[in-house]
C-alpha positions in Angstrom: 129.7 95.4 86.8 126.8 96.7 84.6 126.4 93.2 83.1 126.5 91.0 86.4 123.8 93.3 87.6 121.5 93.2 85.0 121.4 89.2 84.8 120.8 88.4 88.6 118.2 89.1 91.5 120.0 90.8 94.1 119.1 89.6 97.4 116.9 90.0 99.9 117.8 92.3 101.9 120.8 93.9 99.4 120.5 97.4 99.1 121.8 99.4 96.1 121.3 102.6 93.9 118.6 102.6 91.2 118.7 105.4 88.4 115.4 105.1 86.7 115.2 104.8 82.8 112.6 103.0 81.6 108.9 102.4 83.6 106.6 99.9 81.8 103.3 100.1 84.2 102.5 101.3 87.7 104.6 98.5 89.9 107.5 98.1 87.2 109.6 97.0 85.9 111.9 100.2 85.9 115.0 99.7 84.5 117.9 101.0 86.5 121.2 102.3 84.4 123.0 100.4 87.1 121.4 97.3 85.7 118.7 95.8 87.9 114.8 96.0 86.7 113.0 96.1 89.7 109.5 96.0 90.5 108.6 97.9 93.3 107.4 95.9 96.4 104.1 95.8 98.3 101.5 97.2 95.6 99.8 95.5 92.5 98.4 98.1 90.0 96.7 97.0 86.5 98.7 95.1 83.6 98.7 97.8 80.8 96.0 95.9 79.0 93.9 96.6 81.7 93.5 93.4 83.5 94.4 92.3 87.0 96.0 89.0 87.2 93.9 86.3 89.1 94.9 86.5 92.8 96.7 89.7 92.6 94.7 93.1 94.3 92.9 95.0 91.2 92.9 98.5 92.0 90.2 100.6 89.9 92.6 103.0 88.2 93.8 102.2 85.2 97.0 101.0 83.8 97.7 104.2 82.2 96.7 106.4 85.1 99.2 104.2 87.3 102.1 104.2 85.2 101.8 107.8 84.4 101.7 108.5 88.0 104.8 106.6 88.7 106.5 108.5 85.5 105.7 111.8 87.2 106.9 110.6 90.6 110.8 110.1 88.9 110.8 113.4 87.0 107.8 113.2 83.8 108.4 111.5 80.7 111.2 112.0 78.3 110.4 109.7 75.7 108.9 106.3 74.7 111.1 103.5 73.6 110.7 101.0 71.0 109.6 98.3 73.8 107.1 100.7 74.6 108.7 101.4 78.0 108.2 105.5 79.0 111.6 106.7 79.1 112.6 108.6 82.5 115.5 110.8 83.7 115.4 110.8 87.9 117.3 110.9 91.0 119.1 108.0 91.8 116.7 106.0 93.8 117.7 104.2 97.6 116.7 100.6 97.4 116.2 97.8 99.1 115.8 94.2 97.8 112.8 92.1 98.9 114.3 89.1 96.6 112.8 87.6 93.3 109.8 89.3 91.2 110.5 86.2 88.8 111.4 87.4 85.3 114.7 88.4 85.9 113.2 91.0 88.2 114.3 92.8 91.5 111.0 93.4 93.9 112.7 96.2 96.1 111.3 99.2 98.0 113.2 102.4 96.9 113.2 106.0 98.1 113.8 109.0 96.2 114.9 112.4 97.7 112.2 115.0 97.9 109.5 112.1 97.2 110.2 109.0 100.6 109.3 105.2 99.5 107.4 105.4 96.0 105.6 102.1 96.8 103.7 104.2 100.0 103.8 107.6 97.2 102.2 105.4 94.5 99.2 104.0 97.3 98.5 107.6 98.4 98.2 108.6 94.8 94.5 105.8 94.7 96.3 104.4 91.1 97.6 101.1 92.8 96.6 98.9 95.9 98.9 97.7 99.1 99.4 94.0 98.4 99.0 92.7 101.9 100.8 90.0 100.9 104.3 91.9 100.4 103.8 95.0 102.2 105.3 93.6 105.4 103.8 96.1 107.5 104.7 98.9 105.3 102.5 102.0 103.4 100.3 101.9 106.4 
């Protein structure tokens, strides 16, 4: 099952568990040990280079301060991987698909006990934006 997971978008609308291992930057990807890398719906922080893509909101924190935040948010770093990924041991996360981020990628909107939707936790923390766009009412 671990396999199938990891190779598809789940769909809209699918909800499923999400342990968190890996975090690359402050909207994902975070690699689930159930197999989905999701990237977490409704907010656009910086790429870690430090650029915004065109089109995309460009908060004014930086990569690093986003990433870090959302590394706190699922229990503080553990590690780095060779990929460069932060390595993360948390709760089992409650998500919910929004459908394609494109690149083999989940967008979803996940909870986590003790912490509520980390997408509305990550726009109160001022290191990413609401993306309009996505955020279907949500984060408000």
């Amino acid at each position: 099952m671990l396999a199938a997971l990891s190779a598809v978008v789940l769909a809209s609308g699918q909800a499923f568990a999400c342990t968190p291992t890996h975090v690359w930057d402050g909207d994902g990807p975070i690699w689930c040990a159930e197999g989905p890398k999701i990237r977490l719906a409704g907010i656009a922080a910086r790429e870690m280079d430090g650029t915004c893509k065109q089109g995309h909101p460009c908060p004014k924190a930086s990569a690093i301060a986003a990433r870090d935040r959302l590394v706190r948010l699922l229990g503080g770093a553990k590690g780095k991987a060779r990929t460069g990924h932060i390595l993360v041991s948390a709760s089992a996360m409650r998500c919910v698909s929004n459908g394609s981020a494109r690149g083999g990628r989940t967008a979803a909107w996940c909870t986590l006990p003790g912490t509520g939707d980390i997408s509305c936790a990550m726009i109160r923390s001022g290191t990413v934006l609401r993306w309009d766009r996505y955020a279907r009412g949500q984060c408000r």
